[in-house]
C-alpha positions as CSV (number, residue, x, y, z in Angstrom):
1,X,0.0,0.0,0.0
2,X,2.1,2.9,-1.7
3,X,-0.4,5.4,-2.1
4,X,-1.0,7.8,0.7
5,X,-4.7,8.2,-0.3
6,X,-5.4,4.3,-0.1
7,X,-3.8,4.6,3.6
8,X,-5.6,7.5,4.7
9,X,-8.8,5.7,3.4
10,X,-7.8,2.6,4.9
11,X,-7.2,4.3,8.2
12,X,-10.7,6.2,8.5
13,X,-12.8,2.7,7.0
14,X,-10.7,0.6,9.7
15,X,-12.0,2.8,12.4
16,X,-15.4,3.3,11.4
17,X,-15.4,-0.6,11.4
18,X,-14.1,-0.7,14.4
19,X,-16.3,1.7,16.2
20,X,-19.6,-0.3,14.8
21,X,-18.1,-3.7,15.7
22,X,-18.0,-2.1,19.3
23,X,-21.7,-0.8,19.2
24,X,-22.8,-4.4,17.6
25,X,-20.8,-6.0,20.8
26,X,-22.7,-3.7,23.6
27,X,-25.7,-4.1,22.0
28,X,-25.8,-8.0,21.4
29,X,-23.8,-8.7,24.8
30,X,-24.8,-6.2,27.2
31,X,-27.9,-4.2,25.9
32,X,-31.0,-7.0,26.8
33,X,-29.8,-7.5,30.4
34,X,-28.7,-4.1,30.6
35,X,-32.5,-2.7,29.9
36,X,-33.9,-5.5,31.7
37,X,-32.0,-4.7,34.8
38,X,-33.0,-0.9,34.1
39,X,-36.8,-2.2,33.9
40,X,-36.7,-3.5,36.9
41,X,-35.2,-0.9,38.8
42,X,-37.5,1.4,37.4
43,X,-40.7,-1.4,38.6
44,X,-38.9,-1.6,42.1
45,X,-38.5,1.9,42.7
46,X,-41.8,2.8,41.6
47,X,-43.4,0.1,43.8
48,X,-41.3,1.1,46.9
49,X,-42.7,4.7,46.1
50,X,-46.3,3.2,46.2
51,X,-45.8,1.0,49.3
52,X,-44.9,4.2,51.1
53,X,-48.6,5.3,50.2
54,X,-50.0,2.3,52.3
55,X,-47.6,2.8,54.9
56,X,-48.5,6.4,55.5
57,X,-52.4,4.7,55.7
58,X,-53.0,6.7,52.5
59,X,-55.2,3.5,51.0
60,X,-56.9,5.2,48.1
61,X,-54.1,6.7,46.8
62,X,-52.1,3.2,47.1
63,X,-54.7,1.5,45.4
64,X,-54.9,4.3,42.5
65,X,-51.1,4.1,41.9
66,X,-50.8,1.4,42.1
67,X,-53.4,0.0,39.5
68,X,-51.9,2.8,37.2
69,X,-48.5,1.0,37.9
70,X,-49.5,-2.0,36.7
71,X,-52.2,-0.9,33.5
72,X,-49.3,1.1,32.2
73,X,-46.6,-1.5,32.3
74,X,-48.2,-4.5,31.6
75,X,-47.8,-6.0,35.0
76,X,-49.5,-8.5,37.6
77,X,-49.5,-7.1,40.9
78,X,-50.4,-8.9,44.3
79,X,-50.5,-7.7,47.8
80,X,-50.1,-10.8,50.4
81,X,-50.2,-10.0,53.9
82,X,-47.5,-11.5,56.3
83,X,-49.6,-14.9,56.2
84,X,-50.1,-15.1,52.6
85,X,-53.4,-14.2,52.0
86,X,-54.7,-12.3,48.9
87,X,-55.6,-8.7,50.1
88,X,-55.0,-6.9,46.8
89,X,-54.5,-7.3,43.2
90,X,-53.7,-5.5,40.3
91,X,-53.5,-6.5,36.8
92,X,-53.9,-9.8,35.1
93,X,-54.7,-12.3,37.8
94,X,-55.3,-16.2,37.2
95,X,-59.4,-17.3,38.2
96,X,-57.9,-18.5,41.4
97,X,-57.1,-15.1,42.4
98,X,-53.2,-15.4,41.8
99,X,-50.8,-14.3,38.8
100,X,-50.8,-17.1,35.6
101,X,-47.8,-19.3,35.3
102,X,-47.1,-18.8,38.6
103,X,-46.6,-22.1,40.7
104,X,-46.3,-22.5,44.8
105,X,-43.2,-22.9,44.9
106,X,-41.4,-20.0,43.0
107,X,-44.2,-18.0,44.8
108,X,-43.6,-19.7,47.7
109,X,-39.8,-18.5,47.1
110,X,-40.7,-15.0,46.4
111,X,-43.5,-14.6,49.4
112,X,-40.8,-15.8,52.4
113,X,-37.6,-14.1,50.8
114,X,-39.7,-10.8,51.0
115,X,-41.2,-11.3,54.3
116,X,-37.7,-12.0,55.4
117,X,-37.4,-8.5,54.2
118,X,-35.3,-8.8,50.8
119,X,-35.9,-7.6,47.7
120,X,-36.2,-10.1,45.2
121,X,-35.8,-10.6,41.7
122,X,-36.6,-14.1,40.3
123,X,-36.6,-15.0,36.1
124,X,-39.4,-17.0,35.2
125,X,-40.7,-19.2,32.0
126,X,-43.8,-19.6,30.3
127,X,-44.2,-23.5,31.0
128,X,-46.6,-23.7,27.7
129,X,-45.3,-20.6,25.4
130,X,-41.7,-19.9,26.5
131,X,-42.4,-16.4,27.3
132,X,-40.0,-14.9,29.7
133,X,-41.0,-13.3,33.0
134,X,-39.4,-12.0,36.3
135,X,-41.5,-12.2,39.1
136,X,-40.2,-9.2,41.6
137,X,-41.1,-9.5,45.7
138,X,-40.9,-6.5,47.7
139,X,-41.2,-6.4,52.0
140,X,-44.2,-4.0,52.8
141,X,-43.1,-2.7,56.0
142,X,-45.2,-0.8,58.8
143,X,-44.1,0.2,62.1
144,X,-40.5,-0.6,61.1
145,X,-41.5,-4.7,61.0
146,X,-42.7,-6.7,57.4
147,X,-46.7,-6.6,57.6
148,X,-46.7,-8.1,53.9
149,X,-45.1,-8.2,50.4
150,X,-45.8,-6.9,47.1
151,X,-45.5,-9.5,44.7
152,X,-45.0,-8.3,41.0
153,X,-44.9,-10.2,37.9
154,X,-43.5,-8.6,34.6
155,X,-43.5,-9.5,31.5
156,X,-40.1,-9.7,29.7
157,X,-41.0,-9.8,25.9
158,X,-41.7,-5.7,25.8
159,X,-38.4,-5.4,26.8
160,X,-36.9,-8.2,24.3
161,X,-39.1,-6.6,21.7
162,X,-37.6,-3.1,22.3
163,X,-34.0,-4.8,22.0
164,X,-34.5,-6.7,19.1
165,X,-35.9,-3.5,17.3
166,X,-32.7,-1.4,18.6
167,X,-30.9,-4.1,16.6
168,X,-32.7,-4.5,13.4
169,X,-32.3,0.3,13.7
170,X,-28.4,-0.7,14.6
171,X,-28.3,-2.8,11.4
172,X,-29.5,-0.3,9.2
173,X,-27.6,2.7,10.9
174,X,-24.6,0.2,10.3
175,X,-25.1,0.2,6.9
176,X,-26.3,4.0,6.3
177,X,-22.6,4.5,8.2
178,X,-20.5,2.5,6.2
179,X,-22.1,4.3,2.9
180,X,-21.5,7.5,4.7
181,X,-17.8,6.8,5.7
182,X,-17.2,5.4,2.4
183,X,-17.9,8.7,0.7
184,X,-16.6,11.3,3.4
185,X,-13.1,9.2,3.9
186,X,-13.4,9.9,-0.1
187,X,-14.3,13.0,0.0
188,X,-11.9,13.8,2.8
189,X,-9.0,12.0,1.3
190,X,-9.5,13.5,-2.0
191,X,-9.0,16.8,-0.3
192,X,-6.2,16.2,1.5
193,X,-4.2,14.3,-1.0
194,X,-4.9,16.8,-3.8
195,X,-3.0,19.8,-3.2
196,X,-0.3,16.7,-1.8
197,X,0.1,15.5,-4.9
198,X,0.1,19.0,-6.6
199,X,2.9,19.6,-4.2
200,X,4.6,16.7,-5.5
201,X,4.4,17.4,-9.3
202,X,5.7,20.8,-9.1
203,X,8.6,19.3,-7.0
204,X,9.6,17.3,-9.5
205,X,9.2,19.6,-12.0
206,X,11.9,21.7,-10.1
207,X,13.6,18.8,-9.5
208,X,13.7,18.4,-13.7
209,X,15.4,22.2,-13.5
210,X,12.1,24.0,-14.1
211,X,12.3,26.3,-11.4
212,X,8.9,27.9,-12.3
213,X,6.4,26.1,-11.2
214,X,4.1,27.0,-8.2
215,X,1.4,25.4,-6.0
216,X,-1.8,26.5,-6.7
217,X,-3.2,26.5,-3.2
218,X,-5.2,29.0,-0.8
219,X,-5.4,26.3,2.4
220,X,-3.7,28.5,5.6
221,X,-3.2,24.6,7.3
222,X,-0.3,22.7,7.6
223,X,-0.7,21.7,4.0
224,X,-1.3,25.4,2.8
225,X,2.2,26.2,4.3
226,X,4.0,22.9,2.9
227,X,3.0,24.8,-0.4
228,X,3.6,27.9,0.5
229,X,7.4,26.5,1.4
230,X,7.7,25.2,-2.0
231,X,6.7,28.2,-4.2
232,X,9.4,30.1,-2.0
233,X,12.1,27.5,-2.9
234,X,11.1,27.7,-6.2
235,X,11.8,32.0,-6.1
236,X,14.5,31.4,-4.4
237,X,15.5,28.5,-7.1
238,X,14.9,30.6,-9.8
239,X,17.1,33.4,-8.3
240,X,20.2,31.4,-8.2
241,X,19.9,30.1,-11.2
242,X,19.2,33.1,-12.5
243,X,22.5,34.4,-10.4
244,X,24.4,31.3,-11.7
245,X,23.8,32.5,-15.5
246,X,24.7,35.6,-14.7
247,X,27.6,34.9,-12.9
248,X,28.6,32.9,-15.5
249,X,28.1,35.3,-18.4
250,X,29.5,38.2,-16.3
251,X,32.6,36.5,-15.0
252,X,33.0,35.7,-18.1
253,X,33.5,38.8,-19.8
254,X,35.2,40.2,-16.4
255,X,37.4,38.0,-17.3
256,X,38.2,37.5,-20.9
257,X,39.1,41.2,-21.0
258,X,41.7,41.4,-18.7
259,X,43.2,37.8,-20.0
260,X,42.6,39.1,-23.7
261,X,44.8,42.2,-22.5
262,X,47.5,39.5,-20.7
263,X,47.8,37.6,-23.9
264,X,47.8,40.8,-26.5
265,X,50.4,42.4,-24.6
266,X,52.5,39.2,-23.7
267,X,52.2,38.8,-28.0
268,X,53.9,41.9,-28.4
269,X,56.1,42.2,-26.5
270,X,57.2,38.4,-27.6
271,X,57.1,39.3,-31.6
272,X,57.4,43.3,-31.6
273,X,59.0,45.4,-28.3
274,X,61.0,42.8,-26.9
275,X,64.2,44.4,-27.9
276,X,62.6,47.7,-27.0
277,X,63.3,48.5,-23.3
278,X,60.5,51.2,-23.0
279,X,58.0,49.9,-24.9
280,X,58.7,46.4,-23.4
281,X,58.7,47.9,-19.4
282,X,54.9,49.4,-20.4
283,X,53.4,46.4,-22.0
284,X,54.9,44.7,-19.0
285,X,53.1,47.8,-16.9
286,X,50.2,46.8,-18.4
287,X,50.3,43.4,-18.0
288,X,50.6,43.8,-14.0
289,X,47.8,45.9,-13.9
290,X,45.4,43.9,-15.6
291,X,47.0,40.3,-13.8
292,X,45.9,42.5,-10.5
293,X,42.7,43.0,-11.9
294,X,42.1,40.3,-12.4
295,X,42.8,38.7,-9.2
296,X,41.0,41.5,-7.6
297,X,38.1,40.3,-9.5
298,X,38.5,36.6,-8.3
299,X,38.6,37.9,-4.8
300,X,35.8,39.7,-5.0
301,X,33.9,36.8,-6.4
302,X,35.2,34.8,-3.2
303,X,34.4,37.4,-0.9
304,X,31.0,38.0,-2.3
305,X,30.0,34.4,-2.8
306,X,31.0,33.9,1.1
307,X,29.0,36.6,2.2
308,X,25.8,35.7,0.6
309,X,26.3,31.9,1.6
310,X,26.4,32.8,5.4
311,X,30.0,31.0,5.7
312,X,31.5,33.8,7.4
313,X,31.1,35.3,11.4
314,X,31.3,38.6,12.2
315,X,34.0,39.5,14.6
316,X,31.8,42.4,16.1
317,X,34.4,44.4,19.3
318,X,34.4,48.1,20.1
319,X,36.4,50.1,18.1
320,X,37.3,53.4,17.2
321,X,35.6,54.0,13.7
322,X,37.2,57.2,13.2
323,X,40.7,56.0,13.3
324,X,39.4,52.9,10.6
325,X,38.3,56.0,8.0
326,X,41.8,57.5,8.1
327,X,43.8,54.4,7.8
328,X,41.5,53.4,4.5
329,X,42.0,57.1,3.3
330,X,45.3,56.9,3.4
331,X,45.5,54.0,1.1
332,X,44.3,56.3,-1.5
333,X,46.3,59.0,-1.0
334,X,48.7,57.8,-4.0
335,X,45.7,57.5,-6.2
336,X,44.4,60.9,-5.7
337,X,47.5,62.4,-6.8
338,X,48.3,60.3,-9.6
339,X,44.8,61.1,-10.8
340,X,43.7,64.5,-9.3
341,X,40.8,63.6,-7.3
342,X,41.1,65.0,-4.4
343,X,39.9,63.0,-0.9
344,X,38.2,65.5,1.7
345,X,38.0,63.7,5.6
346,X,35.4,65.8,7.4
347,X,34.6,64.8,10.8
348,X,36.9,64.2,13.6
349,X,37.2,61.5,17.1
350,X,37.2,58.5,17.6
351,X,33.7,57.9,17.6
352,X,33.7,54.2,19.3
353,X,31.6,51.5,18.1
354,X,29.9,48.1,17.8
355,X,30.9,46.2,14.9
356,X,33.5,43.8,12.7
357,X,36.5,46.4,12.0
358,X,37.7,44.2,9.2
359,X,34.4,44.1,7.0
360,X,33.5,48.2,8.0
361,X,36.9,48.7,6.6
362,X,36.3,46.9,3.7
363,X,32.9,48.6,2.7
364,X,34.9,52.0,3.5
365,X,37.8,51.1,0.6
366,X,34.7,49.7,-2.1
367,X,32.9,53.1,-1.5
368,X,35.5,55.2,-2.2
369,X,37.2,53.2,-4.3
370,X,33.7,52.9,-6.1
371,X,34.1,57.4,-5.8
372,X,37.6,57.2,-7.8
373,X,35.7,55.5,-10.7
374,X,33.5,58.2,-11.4
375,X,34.8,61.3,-10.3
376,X,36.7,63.2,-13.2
377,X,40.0,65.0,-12.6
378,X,39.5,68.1,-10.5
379,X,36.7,66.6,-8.3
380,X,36.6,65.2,-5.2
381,X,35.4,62.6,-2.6
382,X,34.5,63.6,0.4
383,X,34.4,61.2,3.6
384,X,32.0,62.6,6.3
385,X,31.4,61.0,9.8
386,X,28.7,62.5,12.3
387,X,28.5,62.0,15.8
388,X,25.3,61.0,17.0
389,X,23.7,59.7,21.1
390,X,23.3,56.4,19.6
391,X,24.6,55.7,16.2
392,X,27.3,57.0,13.7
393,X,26.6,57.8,10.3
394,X,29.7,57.7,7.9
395,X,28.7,59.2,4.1
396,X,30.9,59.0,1.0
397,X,30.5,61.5,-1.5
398,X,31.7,62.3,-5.0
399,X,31.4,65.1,-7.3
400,X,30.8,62.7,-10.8
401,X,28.2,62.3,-13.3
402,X,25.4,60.7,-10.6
403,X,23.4,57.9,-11.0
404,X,19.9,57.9,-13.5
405,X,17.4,57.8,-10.7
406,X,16.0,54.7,-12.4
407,X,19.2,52.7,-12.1
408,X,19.6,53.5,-8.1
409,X,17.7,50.9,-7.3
410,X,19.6,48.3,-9.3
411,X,23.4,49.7,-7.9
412,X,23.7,47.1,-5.6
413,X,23.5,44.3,-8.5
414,X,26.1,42.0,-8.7
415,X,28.2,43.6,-11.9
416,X,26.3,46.7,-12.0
417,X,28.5,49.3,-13.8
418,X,27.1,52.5,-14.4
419,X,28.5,54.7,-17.0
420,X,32.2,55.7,-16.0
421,X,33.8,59.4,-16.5
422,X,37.2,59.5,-18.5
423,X,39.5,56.9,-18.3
424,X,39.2,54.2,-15.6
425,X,41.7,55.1,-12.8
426,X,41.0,52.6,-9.6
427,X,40.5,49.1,-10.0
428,X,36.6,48.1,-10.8
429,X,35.6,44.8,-10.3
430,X,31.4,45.6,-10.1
431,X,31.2,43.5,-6.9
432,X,31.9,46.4,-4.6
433,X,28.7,47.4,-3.8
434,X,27.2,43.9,-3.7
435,X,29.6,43.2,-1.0
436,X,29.1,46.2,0.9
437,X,25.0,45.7,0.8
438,X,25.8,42.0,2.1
439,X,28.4,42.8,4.9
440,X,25.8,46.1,6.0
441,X,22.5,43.5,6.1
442,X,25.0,41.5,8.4
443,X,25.5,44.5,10.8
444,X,22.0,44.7,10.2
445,X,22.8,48.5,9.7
446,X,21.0,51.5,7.7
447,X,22.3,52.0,4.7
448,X,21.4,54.1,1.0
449,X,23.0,56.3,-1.8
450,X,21.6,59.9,-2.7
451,X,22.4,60.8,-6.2
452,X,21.7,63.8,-8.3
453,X,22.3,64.6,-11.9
454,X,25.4,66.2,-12.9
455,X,26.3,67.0,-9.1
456,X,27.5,64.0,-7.3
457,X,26.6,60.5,-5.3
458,X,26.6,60.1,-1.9
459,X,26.6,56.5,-0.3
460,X,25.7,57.0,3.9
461,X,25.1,53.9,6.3
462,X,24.8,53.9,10.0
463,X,26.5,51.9,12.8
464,X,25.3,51.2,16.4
465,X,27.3,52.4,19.2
């Protein structure tokens, strides 16, 4: 049994099954001797009830319930006094004054068990018919001693009729339930199973590589969440494959320029300026610069890849930020002369905070690093920190061409690149700002760019002190 449908099925058949064959068992084993014995409690409490009538010398009203006891319920009634002698009857009685198919001794049995002041309860047979019977005695007390007994003879086929019409209704109830369970576990499993095996199709239609697929479902159960589950790992499915082509394409290019570069240049200088000391020390100039490019550019792919995986810890300790902007500065103070940018630090202390030194410093060098790349000669970049009760907030501003404002929201892209001004002077890999959204989400830190036309960009982010 494979199929989760056929179980579930199987499961909710076995225990309506189950429950009947326990209703069939109470009612065949227990139900007959179960009313009887409620019959006859009902009888014997009734009669008690009456025989307090007689003992409180309220004769008419004894006489009136009691007749009503025994009209209603089919029964023989006899009052004996504590020598056996006739004083009342009710009901059917025999022409010799006495209940049919009873003989001396079982009314012997009854009369003395009674007078000995026990209640009595004694099954009888028709001796012709078969019929069954249970011949009740009760003590009639007065004065606190037995002055008689109550004999009482009931009938036993109302209550074996009643029982064998409870089973013929259990019969057809039993069937009208099985019909019923067989279509609700249906019913019931069809629902259920259904958006299962939706689930299951579309996972194996991811699993075939077609990441867009997605469960059609609008259940908020345990069910409606499985599916929810799965249409998220398909979006996030589709967006690595979507970053794995893209990777691949941009890598691609990132790289065949720089090894296209290598190769030209290592050509040349092989078949043309080889015997050519400057010429030969440029091409060779050139051929560091783009070999550092390029391993900048697998770096950053490591870097970027790590971050976004998770397989890296923060190293968060107290530290003064203030001191990390001016040691990153510094590295590019040989770049802004060489290509006329000038770096403005605006701001000053320590300015203590809450975060991994390493990583801060790292999204410090791709921001203004990212500054050099599009900031013309004669401009500058501009690192700002401000002091604030709880926070500090550390901007990076340049004077270029600014961003479109409907590229903004794609700067953080993996190989964005927007348009660059003049000549490329600092190394560009377009992973710098992926990495420094990443390592900001993992400060959980506030972070955006401001950019305006013709005037400038400024990158800002916030760190907790």
């Amino acid at each position: 049994m494979k199929s989760i449908a056929l179980k579930f099925w199987a499961g909710m058949m076995v225990l309506v099954v189950m429950v009947l064959l326990l209703l069939w068992f109470f009612q065949i084993v227990f139900l007959e001797n179960f009313y009887t014995r409620m019959r006859i409690s009902e009888i014997k409490k009734e009669s008690i009830a009456i025989i307090e009538l007689l003992n409180n010398g309220n004769k008419s009203a004894f006489a009136d319930r009691l007749d009503a006891l025994a009209f209603n319920n089919n029964l023989s009634v006899e009052l004996l006094d504590s020598g056996g002698k006739n004083i009342y009857t009710a009901g059917s009685v025999g022409s010799s004054g006495h209940m049919p198919m009873m003989n001396n001794r079982t009314r012997s049995e009854a009369f003395y068990q009674a007078l000995a002041g026990r209640q009595v309860a004694i099954p009888l047979t028709h001796p012709r018919f078969g019929n069954q019977f249970m011949m009740i005695g009760l003590p009639v007390m007065l004065s606190g001693e037995t002055s008689g007994v109550l004999i009482i003879s009931m009938p036993l086929a109302p209550v074996e009729d009643t029982a064998s019409i409870l089973k013929w209704q259990l019969f057809y109830i039993t069937i009208i339930l099985l019909a019923a369970a067989l279509l609700i576990s249906y019913l019931i499993t069809r629902s259920l199973t259904r958006p299962i095996l939706e689930i299951k199709k579309v996972a194996e239609t991811m699993a075939s590589g077609d990441f867009s697929a997605r469960v059609k479902t609008q259940k908020q159960d345990e069910i409606g969440k499985l599916a929810a589950t799965i249409n998220y790992l398909g979006q996030q499915l589709s967006k690595i494959e979507q970053f794995r082509k893209d990777l691949i394409a941009n890598v691609s290019h990132e790289l065949r320029t720089p090894l296209s570069l290598i190769r030209g240049y290592a050509e040349t200088i092989r078949d043309v300026t080889g015997n050519t000391p400057g010429k030969r020390e440029k091409h060779i100039g050139i051929i560091i610069e783009e070999t550092e490019r390029l391993s900048s550019i697998v770096d950053d792919i490591l870097n970027l890849s790590q971050l976004q995986a998770g397989y890296f810890e923060l190293n968060i300790s107290r530290f003064p930020v203030g001191e990390t902007i001016d040691d990153v500065v510094k590295r590019f103070n040989l770049l802004s002369e060489s290509t006329g940018v000038r770096i403005v630090r605006q701001g000053t202390g320590a300015a203590p905070v809450e975060a991994d030194e390493a990583r801060i410093g790292q999204v410090l060098f791709n921001l203004i690093n990212n500054g050099f790349n599009h900031t013309p000669p004669g401009g500058a970049i501009t690192v700002k920190m401000t002091d604030a009760p709880h926070s500090v907030r550390i901007e990076v501003a340049d004077t270029g061409s600014g961003i479109p404002e409907e590229d903004l929201p794609q700067i953080w892209d993996r190989f964005y690149k927007a348009d660059q001004t003049g000549r490329k002077r600092a190394m560009g890999t377009g992973l710098g700002l992926a990495i420094v959204k990443s390592v900001l989400e993992a400060h959980q830190a506030a972070y955006g760019v401001e950019s305006q036309k013709n005037v400038g960009t400024t990158f800002w982010f916030e760190l907790k002190k």
